[in-house]
C-alpha positions as CSV (number, residue, x, y, z in Angstrom):
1,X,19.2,-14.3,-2.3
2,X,19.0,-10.4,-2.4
3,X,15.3,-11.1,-4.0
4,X,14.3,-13.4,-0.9
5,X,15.6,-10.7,1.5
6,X,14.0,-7.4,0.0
7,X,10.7,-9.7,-0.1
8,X,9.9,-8.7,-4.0
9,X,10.5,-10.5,-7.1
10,X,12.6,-8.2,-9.3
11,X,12.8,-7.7,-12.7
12,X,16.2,-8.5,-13.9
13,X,17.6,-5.3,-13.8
14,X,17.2,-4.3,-10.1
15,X,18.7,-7.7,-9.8
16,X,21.7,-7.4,-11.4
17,X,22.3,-4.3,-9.8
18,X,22.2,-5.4,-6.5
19,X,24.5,-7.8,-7.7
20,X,26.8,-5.3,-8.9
21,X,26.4,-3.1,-5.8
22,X,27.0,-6.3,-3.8
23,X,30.9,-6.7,-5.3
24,X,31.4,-3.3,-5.4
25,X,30.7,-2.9,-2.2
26,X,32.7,-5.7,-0.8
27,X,35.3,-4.7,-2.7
28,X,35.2,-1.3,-1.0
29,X,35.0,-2.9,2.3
30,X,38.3,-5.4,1.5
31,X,40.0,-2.4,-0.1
32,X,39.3,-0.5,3.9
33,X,41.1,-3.4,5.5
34,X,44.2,-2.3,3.2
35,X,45.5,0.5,5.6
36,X,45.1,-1.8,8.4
37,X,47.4,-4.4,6.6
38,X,49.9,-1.5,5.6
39,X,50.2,-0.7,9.1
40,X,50.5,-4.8,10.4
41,X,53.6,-4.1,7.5
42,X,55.9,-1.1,8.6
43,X,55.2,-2.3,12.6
44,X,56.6,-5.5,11.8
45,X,59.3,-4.0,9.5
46,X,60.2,-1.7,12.3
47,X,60.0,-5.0,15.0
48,X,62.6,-6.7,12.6
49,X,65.1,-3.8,13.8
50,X,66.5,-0.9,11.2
51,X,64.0,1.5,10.1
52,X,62.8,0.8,7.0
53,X,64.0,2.8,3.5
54,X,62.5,5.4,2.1
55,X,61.6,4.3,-1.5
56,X,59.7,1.6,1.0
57,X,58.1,4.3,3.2
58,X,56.9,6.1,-0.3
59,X,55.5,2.5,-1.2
60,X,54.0,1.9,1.5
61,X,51.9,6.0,1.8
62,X,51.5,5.9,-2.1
63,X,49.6,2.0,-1.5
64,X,47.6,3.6,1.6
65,X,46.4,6.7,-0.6
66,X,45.4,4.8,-3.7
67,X,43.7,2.3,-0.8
68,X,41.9,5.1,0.0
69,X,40.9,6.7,-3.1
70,X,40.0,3.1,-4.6
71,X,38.0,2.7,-1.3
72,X,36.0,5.6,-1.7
73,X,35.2,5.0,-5.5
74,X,34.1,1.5,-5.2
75,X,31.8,2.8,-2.1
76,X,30.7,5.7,-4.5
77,X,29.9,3.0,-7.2
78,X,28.1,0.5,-5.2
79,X,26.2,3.5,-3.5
80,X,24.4,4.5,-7.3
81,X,23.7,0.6,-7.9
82,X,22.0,-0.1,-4.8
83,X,20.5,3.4,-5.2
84,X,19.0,2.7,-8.8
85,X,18.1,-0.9,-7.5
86,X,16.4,-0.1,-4.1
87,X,14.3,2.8,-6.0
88,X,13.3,0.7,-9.1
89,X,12.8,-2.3,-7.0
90,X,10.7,-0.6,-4.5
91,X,8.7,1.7,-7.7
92,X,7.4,-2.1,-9.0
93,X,6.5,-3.5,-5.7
94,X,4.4,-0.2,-5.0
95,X,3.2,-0.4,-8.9
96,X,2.1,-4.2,-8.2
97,X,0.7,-4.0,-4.5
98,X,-1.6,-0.8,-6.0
99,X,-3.0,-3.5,-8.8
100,X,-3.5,-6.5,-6.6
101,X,-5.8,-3.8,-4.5
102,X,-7.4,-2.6,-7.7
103,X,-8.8,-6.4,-7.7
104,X,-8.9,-6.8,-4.0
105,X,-13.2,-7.6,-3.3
106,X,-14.6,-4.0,-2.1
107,X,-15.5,-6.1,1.2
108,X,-11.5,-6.7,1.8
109,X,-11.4,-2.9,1.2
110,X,-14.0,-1.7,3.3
111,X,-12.7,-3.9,6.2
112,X,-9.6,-1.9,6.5
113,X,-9.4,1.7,8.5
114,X,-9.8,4.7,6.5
115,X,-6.4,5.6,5.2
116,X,-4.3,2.4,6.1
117,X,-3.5,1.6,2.2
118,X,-2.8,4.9,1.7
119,X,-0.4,5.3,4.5
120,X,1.2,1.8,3.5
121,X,1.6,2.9,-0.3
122,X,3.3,6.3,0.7
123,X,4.4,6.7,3.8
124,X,5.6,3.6,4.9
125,X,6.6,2.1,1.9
126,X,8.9,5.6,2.0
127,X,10.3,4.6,5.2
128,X,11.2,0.7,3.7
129,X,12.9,2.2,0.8
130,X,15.0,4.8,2.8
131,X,15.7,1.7,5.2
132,X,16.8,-0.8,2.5
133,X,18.8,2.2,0.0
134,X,20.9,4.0,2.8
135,X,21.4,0.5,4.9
136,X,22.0,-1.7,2.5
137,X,25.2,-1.0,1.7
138,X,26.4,-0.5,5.2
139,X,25.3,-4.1,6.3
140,X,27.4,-5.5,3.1
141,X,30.8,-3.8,4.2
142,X,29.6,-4.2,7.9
143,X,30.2,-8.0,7.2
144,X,33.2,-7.4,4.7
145,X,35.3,-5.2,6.5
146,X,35.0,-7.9,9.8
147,X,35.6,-10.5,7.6
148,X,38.9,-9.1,6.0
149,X,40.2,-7.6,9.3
150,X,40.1,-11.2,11.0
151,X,41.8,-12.6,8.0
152,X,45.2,-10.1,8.8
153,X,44.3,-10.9,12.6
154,X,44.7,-14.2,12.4
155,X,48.0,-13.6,10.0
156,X,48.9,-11.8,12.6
157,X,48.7,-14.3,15.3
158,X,46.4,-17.2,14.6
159,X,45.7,-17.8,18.9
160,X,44.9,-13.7,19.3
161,X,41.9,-14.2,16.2
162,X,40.4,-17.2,18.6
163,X,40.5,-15.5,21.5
164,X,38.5,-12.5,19.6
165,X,36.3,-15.5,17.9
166,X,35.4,-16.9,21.2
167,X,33.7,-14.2,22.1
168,X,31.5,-13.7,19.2
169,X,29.0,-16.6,19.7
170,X,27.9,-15.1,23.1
171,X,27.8,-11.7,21.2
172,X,25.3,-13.2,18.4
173,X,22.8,-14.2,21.2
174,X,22.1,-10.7,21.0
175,X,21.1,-9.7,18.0
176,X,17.5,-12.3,18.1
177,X,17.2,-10.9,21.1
178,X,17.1,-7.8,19.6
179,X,15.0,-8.7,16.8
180,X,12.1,-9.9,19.5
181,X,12.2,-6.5,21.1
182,X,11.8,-4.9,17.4
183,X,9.2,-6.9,16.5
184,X,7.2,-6.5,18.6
185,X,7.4,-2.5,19.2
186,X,7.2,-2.3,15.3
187,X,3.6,-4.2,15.7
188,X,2.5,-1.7,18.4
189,X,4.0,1.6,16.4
190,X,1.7,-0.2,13.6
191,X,-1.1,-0.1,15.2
192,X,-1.0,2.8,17.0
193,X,-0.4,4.6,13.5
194,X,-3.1,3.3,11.7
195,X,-5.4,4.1,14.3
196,X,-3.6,7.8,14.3
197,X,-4.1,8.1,10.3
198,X,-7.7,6.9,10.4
199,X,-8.4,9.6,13.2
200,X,-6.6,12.5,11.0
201,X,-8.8,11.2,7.9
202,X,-11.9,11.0,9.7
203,X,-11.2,14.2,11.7
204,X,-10.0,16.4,8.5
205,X,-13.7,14.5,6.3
206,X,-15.7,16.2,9.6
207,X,-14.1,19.3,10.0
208,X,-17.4,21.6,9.0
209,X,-19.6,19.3,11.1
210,X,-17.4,19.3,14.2
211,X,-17.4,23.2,14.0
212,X,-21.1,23.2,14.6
213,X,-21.6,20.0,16.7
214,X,-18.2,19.6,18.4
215,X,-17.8,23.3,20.2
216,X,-15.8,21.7,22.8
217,X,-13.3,20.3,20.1
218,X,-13.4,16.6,21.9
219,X,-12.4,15.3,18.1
220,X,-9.5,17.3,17.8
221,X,-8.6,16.0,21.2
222,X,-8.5,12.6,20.3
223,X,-6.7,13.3,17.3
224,X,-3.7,15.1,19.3
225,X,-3.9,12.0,22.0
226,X,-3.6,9.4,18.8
227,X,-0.6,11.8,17.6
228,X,0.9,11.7,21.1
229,X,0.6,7.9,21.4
230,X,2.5,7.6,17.7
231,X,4.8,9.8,19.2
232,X,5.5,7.7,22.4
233,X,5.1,4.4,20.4
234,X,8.1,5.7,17.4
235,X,9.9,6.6,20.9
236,X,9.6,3.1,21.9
237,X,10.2,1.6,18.6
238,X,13.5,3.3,18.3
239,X,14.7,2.3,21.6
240,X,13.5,-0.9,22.2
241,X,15.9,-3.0,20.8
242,X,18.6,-1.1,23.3
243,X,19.2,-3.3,26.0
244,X,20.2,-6.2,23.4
245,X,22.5,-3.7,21.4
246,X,23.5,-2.5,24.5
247,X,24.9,-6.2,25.4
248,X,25.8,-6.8,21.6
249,X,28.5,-3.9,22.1
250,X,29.5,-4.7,25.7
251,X,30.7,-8.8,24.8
252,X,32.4,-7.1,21.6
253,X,34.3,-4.6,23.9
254,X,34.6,-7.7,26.0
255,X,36.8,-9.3,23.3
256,X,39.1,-6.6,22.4
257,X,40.2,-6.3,26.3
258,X,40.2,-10.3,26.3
259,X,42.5,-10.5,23.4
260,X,44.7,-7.8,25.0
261,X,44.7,-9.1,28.3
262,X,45.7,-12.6,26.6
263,X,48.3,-11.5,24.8
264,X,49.9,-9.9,28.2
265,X,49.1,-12.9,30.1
266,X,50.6,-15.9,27.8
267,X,53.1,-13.6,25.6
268,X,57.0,-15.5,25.0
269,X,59.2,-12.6,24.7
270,X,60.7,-14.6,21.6
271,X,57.2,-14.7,20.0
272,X,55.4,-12.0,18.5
273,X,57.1,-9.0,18.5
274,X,55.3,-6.1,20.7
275,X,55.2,-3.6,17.8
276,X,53.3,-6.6,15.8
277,X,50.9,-7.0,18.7
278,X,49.9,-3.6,18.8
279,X,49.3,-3.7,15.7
280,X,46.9,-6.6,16.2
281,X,45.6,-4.7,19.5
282,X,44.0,-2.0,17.1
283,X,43.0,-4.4,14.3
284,X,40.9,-6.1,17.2
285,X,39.5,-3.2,18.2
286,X,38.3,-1.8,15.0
287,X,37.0,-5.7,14.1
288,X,34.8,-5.2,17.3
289,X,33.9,-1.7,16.3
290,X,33.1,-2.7,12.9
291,X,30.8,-5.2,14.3
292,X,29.2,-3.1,16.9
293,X,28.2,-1.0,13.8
294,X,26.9,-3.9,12.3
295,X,24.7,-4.6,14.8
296,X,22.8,-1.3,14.5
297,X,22.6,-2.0,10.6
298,X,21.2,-5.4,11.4
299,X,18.0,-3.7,13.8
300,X,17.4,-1.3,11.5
301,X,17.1,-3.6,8.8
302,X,14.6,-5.6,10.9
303,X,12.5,-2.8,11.2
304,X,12.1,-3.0,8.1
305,X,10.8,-6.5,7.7
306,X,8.4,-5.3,9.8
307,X,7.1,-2.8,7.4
308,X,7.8,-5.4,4.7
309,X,5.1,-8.1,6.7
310,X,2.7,-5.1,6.4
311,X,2.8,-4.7,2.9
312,X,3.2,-8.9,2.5
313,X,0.0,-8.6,4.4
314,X,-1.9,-6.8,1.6
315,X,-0.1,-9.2,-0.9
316,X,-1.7,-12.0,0.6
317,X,-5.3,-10.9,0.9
318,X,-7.1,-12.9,-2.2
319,X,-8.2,-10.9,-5.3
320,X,-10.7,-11.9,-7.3
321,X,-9.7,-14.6,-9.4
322,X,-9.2,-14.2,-13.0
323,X,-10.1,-17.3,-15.1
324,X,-7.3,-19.1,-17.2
325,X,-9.5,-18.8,-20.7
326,X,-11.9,-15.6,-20.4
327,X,-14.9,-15.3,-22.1
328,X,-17.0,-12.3,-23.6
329,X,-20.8,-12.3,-23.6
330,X,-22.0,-12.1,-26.7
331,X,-25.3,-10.6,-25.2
332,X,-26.4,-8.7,-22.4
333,X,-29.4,-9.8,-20.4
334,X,-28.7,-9.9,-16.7
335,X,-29.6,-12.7,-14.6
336,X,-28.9,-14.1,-11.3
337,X,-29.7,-17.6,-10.2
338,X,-30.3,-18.9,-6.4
339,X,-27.7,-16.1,-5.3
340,X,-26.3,-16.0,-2.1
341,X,-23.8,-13.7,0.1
342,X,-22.5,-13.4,3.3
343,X,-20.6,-11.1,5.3
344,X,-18.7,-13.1,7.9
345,X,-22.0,-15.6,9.6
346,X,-24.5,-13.1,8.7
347,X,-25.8,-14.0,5.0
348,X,-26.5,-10.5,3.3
349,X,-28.6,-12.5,0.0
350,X,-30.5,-14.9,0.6
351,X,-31.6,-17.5,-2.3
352,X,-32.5,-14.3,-5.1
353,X,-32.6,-15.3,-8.7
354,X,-33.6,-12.6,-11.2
355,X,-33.8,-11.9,-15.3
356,X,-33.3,-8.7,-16.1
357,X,-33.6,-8.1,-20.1
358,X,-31.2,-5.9,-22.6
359,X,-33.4,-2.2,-23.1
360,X,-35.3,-2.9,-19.6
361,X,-34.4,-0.9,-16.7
362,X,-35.1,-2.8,-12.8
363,X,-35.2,-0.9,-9.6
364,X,-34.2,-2.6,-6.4
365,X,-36.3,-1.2,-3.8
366,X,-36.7,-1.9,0.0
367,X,-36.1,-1.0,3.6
368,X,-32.3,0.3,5.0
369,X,-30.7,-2.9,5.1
370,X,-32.6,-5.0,3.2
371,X,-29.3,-5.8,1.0
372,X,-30.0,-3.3,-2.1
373,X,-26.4,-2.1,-2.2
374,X,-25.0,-5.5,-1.4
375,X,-26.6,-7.5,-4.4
376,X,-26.1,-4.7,-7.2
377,X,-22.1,-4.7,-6.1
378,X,-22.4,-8.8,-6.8
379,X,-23.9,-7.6,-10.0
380,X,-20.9,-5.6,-10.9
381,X,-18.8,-8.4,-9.3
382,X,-17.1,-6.3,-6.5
383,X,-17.4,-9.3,-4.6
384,X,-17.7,-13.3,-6.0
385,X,-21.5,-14.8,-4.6
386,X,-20.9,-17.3,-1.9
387,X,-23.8,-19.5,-3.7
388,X,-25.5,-19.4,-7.2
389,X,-24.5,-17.7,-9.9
390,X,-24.7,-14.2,-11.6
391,X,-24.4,-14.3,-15.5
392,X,-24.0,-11.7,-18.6
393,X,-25.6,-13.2,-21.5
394,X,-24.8,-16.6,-20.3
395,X,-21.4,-16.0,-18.9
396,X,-21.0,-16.4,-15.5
397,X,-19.1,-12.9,-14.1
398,X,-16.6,-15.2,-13.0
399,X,-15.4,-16.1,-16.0
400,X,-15.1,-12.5,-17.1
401,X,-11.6,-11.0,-17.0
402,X,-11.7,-7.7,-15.6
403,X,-10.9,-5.7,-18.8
404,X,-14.6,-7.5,-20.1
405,X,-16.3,-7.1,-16.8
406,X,-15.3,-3.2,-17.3
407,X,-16.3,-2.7,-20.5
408,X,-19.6,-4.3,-19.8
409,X,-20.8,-3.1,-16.8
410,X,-20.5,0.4,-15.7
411,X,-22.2,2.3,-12.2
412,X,-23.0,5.4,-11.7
413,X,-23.5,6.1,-7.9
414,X,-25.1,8.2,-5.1
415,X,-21.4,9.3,-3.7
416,X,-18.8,10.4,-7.0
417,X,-15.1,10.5,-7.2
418,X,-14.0,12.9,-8.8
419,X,-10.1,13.3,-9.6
420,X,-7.1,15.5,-9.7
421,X,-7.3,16.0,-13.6
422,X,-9.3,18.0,-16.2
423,X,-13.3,18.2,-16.7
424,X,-12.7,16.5,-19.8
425,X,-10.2,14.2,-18.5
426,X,-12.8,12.8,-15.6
427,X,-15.6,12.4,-18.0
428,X,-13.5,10.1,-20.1
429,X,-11.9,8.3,-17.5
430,X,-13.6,5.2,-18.8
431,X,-12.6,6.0,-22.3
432,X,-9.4,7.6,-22.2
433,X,-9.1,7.6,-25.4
434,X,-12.6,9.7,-26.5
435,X,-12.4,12.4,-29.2
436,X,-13.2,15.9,-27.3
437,X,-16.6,16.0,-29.6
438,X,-17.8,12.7,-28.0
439,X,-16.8,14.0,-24.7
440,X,-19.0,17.2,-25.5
441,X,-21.6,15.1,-26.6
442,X,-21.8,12.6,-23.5
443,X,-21.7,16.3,-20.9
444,X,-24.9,17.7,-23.4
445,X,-27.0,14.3,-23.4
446,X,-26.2,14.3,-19.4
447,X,-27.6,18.3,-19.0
448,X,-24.3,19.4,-18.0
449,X,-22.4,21.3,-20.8
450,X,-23.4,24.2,-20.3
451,X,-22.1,24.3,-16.9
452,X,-18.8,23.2,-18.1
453,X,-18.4,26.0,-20.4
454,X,-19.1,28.4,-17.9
455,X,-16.5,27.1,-15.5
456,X,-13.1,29.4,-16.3
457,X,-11.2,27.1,-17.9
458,X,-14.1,25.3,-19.8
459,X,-13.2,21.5,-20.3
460,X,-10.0,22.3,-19.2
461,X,-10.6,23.2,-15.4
462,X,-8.8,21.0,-13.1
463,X,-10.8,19.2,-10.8
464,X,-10.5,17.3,-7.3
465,X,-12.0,15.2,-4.8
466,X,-12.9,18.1,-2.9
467,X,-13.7,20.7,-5.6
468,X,-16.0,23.3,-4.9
469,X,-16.7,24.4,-8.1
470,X,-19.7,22.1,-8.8
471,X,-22.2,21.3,-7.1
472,X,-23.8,17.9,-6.0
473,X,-26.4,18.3,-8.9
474,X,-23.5,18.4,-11.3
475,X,-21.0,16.0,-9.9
476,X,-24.0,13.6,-10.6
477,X,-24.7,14.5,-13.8
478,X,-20.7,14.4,-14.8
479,X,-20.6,10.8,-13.5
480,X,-23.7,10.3,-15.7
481,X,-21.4,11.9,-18.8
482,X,-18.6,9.9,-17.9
483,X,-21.0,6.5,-18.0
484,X,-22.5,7.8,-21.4
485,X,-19.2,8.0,-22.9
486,X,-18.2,4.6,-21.9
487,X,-20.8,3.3,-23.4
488,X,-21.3,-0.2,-21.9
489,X,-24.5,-2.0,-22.5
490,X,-25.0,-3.0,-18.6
491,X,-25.3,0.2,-16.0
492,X,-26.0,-0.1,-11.9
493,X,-27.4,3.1,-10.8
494,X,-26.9,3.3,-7.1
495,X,-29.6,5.7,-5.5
496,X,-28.2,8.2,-8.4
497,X,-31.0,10.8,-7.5
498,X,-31.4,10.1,-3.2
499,X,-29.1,13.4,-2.2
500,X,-30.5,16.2,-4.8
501,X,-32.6,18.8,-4.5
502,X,-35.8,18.8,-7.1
503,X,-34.1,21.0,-9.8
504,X,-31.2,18.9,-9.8
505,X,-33.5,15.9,-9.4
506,X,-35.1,16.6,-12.6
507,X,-32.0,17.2,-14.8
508,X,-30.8,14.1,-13.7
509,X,-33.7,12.2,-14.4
510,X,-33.6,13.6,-17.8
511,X,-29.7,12.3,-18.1
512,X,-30.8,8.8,-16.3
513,X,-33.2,8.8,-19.1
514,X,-30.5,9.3,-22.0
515,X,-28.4,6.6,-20.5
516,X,-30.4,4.0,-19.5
517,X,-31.6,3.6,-23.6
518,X,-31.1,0.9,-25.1
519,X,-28.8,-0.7,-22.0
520,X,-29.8,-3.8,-19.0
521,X,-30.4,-1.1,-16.5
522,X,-30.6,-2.1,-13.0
523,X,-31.6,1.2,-10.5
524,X,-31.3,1.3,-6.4
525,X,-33.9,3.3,-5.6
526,X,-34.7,5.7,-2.7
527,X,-37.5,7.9,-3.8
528,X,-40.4,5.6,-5.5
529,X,-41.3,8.0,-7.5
530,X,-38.6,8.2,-9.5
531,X,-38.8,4.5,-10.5
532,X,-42.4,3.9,-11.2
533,X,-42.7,4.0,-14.5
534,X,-39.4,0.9,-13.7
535,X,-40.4,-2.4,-16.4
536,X,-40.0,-4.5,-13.6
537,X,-39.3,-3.7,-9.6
538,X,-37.7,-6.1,-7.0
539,X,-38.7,-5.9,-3.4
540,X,-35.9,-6.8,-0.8
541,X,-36.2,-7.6,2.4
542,X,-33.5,-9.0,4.8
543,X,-31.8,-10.4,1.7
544,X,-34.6,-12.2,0.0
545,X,-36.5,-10.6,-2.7
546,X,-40.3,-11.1,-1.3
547,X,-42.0,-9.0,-4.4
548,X,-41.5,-8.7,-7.5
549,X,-43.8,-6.7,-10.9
550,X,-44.6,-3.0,-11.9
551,X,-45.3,-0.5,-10.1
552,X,-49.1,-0.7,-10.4
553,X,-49.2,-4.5,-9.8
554,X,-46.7,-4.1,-6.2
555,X,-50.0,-1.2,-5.4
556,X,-52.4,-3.8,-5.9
557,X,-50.4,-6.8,-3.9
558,X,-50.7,-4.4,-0.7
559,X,-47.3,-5.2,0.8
560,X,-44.0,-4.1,1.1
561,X,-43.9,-2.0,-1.8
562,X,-47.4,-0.4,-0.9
563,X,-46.1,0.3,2.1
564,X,-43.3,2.5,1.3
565,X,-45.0,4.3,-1.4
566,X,-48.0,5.1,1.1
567,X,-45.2,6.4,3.7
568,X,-43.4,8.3,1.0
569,X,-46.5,10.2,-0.2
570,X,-48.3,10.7,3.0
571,X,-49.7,14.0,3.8
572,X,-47.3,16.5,6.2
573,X,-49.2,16.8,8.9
574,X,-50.6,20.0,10.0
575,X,-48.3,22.0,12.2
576,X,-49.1,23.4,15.1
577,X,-50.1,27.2,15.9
């Protein structure tokens, strides 16, 4: 039950404790109701006529104090379990939703705004957790405490407890009532905030170009008019289940005056005696309290479904299937038969079949567009073909796990993550487990040693994302260390070379070189130049693959390829005096 509600499938710890915290805290709530029956006790006593003894009156303080204490421990207890159970609980679901995106298809990925799975993995899976670990326990002795308090109302007097029932059915119409309202302004708060993250990202990734094109600061503009409409739209969220709590609280009031008024109305002055009735008078009221409170629990706690749909959302996007009974390639030759891709109706590969042998390197060459980018990712299987096949020494990629895909195919490409950790820590991010002297000898075979040991830490220096510290030059050739230390017999060079100035150019080259020995190297390429001396080239255009040979054999076909390389190597023309 607790499971089905939080959404996740827990591990049988977190279960148990919310098990635990469950009892304990409707034993809390049941103990609260104890004061509450003490007083129902010494009215009645004092009704009956004589005022009671004082060994009775010590009873009766010495029951209400341990009531209390034993109240407040069994809250205190049930606070840690559903504490240590909301946090584990929530620390697996984030663990598991940031896998099942590791082997989401990079198109699922690149379909979403920059910075939503961020924002769902921190920020609003912060917000669920506070939600579920500070209202969960509220909402179990917000039912408890109601619960136990009827039971002495209607010892009290059974016809007062259906008066006060009566009431509650109208009451409950309410609280789906409130639940619309919620949904719906959580939706709209959604949206409006992933539209105000993905301005924030975009506007923070542009802040040097928006200094020099963006004088008028129009994009810092729009970023405080997305910040405002989060602002309005949290507003809204927060008070748009109102009117139905509102009404919620007003029927529960409703009751209480109902069950007094009743009780004035029909009351036999040899029934319940008036000291017994006020005593139900204020049980009533704080049942109704109780369950105003309850109400506010409940709303909040829809909220947090609605969060919970968001990251259910992302749970139900389709990875990329793993198959039952994997199987490793014994060899590596690359090949692709009658592949095709789509991106929603427009097919990005059309029909391309390939063989590209073990120690060969093939550049994929072509206009913007033609789908260069798009058929190497199906080559490292970042998304499955539509049609056709793309195999691994025989092995379809889709009957690869993703450990074996990993370890066979590596890319190295035109834009490089680098992350919050060492130098030596991001070049063996593929091999974690690299000796330091194969780590040195990957960054000397990829030109870039030397500038490591110039850095001031060495190896050590801590790198990020954003690092200044090396150039674009060097980022490159550190990706190219970190392939050459992984080591896998099939590399994807995405336009590795297309940013760099000519000094850099040429010490990547000579890296490219040492990697691509030996390994089915397949190379998007931007400047021909760099791939001419390529065993084999593959012309793309508009998906299909229209030419195919060396370098010297595309010259002599006159078409596409000739094209290009004619454009490429064109004289400047003469400027004007």
């Amino acid at each position: 039950m607790i499971t089905s509600f939080l959404g996740f499938d827990l591990s049988p710890s977190p279960e148990s404790r919310f098990g635990r915290g469950l009892v304990l805290g409707t034993l809390g709530a049941c103990v609260d109701a104890l004061p509450w029956f003490l007083l129902a006790l010494a009215l009645g006593s004092l009704a009956g006529g004589g005022l009671p003894e004082p060994g009775d009156i010590a009873l009766v303080a010495a029951l209400g104090v341990a009531g209390l204490v034993a109240g407040s421990l069994f809250k205190a207890a049930a606070l840690n379990e559903n504490f240590r159970a909301t946090y584990t609980a929530v620390a697996h679901a984030r663990l598991d939703l940031a896998n099942h995106i590791a082997r989401l298809p990079a198109g699922t990925l690149l379909s979403r705004r920059d910075g939503a799975l961020a924002d769902l993995l921190t920020a609003r899976f912060a917000i669920y957790q506070d939600i579920i670990t500070h209202v969960w326990g509220l909402v179990i002795a917000g039912v408890a405490l109601p619960v136990s308090l009827f039971g002495l109302l209607v010892w009290l007097d059974w016809r007062l407890a259906l008066v006060n029932l009566a009431f509650l059915p109208l009451a409950l119409a309410a609280i789906p009532w409130s639940y619309r309202l919620l949904d719906r302004a959580g939706a709209h708060v959604s949206r409006v905030r992933d539209g105000a993250v993905a301005g924030v990202v975009e506007a923070l990734g542009a802040a040097r170009d928006a200094r020099f094109f963006d004088p008028q600061g129009s994009r810092i503009k729009s970023v405080h008019a997305d910040l405002d409409a989060l602002r309005s739209a949290c507003i809204r969220t927060e008070t748009a289940p109102a009117p139905a709590l509102l009404a919620w609280g007003l029927v529960l009031n409703l009751a209480t005056v109902g069950v007094i008024g009743f009780a004035t109305l029909v009351r036999d002055p040899s029934g319940t005696p008036v000291l017994v009735l006020i005593a139900a008078f204020l049980i009533a009221l704080r049942l109704n309290n109780a369950l105003v409170e309850l109400g506010l629990y409940l709303a909040e706690l829809r909220f947090s479904r609605t969060i919970l749909g968001q990251i259910r959302a992302v749970f139900l996007e389709p990875a990329l299937p793993e198959p039952a009974s994997p199987v490793h390639p014994s060899s590596f030759a690359l090949r692709g038969e009658d592949v095709t891709f789509s991106f929603g109706p427009e097919r990005a590969i059309d029909s391309v079949s390939f063989d590209i042998q073990p120690g060969t390197v093939t550049a994929l060459v072509g206009p913007s567009g033609a789908g260069k980018s798009t058929l190497a990712s199906l080559m490292a299987r970042l998304w499955d073909v539509d049609g056709g096949r793309i195999t691994i020494g025989g092995v379809d990629l889709r009957d690869m796990d993703a450990r074996t895909l990993n370890e066979t195919v590596s890319m190295v490409l035109q834009d490089i993550t680098l992350f919050d950790l060492s130098v030596r820590d991001n070049i063996r991010f593929g091999r974690p487990d690299a000796p330091p002297h194969e780590v040195e000898a990957a960054a000397r075979a990829a030109c870039i040693h030397d500038r490591i040991v110039s850095l001031p830490e060495g190896y050590d220096t801590l790198l990020s994302a954003d690092t200044v510290l090396l150039s674009g030059g060097e980022r490159q050739r550190l990706a190219i260390a970190r392939a050459l230390l992984k080591n896998a017999p099939v590399l994807i060079l995405d336009e590795a070379t297309s940013s760099l100035d000519l000094e850099n150019e040429a010490l990547v080259q000579r890296a490219l070189n040492a990697l691509c020995a030996e390994r089915t190297v397949v190379a998007i390429a931007h400047r021909l130049w760099t791939i001419r001396n390529a065993d084999q080239i593959l012309v793309l255009d508009k998906g299909r693959i229209i030419e195919r040979g060396r370098h010297d054999e595309l010259l002599a076909l006159d078409g596409l390829y000739a094209h290009l390389w004619r454009a490429q190597n064109a004289p400047a023309p003469a400027s004007a005096a």
